[in-house]
N, C-alpha and C positions, 0 to 999 in steps of 0.2 A: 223680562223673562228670558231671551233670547240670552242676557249677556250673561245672568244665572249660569246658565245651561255651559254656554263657553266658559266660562270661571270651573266650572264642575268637570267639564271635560280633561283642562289641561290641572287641576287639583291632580283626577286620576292617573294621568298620564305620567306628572311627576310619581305618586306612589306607585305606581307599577316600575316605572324607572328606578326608583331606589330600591324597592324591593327584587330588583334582577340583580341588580349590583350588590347589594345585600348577601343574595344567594350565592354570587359568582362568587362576591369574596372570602365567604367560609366553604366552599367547595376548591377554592385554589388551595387554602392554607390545610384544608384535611388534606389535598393531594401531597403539598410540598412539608407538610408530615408524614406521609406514610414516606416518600422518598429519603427524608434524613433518616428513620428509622430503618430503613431497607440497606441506606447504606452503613448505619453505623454497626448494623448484624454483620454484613458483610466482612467477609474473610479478607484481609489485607493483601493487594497485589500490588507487584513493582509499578507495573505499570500507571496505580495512583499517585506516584510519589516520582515519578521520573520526568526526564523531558528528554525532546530530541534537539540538539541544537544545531544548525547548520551556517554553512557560509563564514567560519572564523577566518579572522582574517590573519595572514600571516605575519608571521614576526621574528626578525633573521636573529632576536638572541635568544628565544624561547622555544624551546619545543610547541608543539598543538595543546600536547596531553599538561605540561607548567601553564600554556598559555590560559585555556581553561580553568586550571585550577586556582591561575591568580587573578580572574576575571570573575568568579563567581563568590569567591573569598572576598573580596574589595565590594561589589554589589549586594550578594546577600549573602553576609556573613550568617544572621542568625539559622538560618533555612539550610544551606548550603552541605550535603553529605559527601558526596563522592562525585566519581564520573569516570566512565570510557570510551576510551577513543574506539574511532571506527576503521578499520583498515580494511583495504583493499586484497579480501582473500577466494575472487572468486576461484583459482587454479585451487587451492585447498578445496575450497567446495565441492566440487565436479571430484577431485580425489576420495572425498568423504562420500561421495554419493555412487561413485564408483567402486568401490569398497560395500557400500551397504546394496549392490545389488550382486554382489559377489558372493555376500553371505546368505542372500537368497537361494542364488544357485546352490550352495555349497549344504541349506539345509533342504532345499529338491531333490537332490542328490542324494544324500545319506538316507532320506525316508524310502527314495525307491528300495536303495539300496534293503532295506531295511524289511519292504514289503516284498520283495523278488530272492533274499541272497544272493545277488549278481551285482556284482561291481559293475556300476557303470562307465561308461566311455564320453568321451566327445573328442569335437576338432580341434586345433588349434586356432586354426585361420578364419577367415568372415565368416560372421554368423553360425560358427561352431562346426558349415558343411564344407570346409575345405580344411588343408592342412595335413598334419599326423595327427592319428588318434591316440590319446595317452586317457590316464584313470579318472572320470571327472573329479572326485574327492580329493583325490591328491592336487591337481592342476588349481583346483578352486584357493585348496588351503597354500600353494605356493602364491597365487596370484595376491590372494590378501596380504601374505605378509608381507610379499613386495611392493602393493600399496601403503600397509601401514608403514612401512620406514620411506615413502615420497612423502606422507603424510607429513611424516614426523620432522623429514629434513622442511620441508615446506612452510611448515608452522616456525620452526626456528629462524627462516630466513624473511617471514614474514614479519615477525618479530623483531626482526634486527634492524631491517628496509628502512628507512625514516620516509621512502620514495611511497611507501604502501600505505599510511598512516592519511587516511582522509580527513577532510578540515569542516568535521563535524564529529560528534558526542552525543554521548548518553548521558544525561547529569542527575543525580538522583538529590532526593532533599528527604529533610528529616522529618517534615508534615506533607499533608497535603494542599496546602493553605500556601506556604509556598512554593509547590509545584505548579498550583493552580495560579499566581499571582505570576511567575515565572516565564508559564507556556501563556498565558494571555495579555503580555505587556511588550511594547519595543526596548529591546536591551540599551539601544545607543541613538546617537542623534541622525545614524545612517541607517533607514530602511533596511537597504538592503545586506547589512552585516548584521551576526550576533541571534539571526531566525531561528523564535525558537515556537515549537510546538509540541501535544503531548505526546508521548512516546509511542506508536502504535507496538503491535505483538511484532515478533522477529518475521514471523511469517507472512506481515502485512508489506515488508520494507522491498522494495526494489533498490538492492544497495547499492549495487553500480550510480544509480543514479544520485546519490548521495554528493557528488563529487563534485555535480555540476553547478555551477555559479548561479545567482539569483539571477543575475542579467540575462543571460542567456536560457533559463529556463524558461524566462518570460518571454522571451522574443520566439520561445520554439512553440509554447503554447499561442500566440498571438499568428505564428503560420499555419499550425494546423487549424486554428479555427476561421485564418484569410480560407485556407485549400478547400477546408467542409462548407463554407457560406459557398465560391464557388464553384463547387463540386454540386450541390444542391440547386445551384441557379441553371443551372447548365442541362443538369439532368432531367429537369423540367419542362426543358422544350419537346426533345423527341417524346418524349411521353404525353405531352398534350396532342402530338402529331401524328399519335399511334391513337391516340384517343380519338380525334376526329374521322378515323378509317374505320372506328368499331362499327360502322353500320352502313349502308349503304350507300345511300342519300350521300354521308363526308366520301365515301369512297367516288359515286361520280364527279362532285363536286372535286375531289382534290387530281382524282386522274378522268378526264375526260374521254380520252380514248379507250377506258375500259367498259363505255357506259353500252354499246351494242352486246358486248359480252353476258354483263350483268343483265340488262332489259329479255337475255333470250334464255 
């Protein structure tokens, strides 16, 4: 009877077992259907079809931008769309952004103007309160356009620079299949050349940092994370030491001579 009973139990135990697995595997497969239909509705972005590659390695007869194009030619020819190089344009940034806070002012300006009929003024010098005061409108639209031609020489010299040309790209592919097969595979028989992964948004990228070598990114994550383990260990102490004062009792115990103070 007893072994009845035992036979019956692990009987159940198995159909309860295949029946969860059972369930789990048509509840995966409806999930990982709705996700291919979700994405195949989906509106087509660069960003499925690109990669970001980094760490090329240099090559005294080839440009970056040939180097690229003959390295992803020769590995995946069928896939293989395009690609651009990354250059080093933070001085044009800060131009372009300087400029676009100029057109701020410049449409601040006009709306007063616009609400008051009085031209407005401002300074020249720090912060608009020092200086001579000239027309803002006018000062705003001079300042732009002698931005936009730093812009403009800027862009050209950046473009020329081979010095400004950073030794990573954008590579775009003509599926996603090989974008995906691309950004998740080691290009070469060196780690750490040829890195490649999927392309984040322009706004995601800290592109300075783009520049920086495998090695050495690793070695600067490997300090900051020596400095936070002891930064952590450390901070630990006095805070247990501030802990043992929260109450009385640790306070005579750790200062003896305050213990008449305290008792009156």
């Amino acid at each position: 009877m007893d072994q009845s009973r035992f036979i019956a139990h692990l009987v159940m135990a198995y159909v309860f077992m295949f029946w969860t697995c059972y369930v789990l595997k048509n509840e995966y497969e409806r999930v990982a259907t709705m996700r291919l239909r979700f994405l195949a509705s989906e509106k087509r972005r660069p960003d499925q079809f690109t990669v970001l590659v980094r760490n090329i390695p240099p090559d005294p007869d080839e440009s970056v931008s040939e180097l690229v194009e003959h390295f992803f030619l020769v590995n995946h020819p069928d896939h293989y769309l395009k690609h651009q190089t990354v250059y080093n344009a933070n001085k044009l940034a800060d131009l372009v952004e300087k400029k676009k806070k100029m057109r701020n002012w410049l449409d601040y300006y006009q709306n007063k103007f616009e609400r008051k009929s009085k031209r407005p003024t401002t300074k020249t010098g720090f912060l608009g309160c020092f200086g001579s005061e000239v027309d803002a409108i006018d000062h705003c639209k001079s300042e732009i356009e002698k931005i936009g031609k730093e812009e403009a020489e800027e862009r050209i010299k950046v473009m020329k620079d081979p010095k400004s040309i950073m030794p990573a790209a954008f590579v775009s592919f003509r599926s996603r299949w090989g974008a995906a097969v691309c950004a998740q595979t080691q290009q070469t028989s060196n780690p750490t050349l040829w890195l490649t992964e999927w392309a984040p948004e322009p706004r995601d990228v800290y592109w300075s940092n783009l520049s920086i070598p495998f090695v050495s990114l690793t070695v600067r994550r490997l300090i900051i994370g020596v400095a936070f383990f002891f930064l952590n260990f450390f901070y630990v102490i006095p805070i247990a030491f501030v802990q043992t004062l929260a109450n009385l009792e640790g306070i005579e115990k750790a200062l003896p001579f305050l213990k008449p103070l305290i008792e009156s």
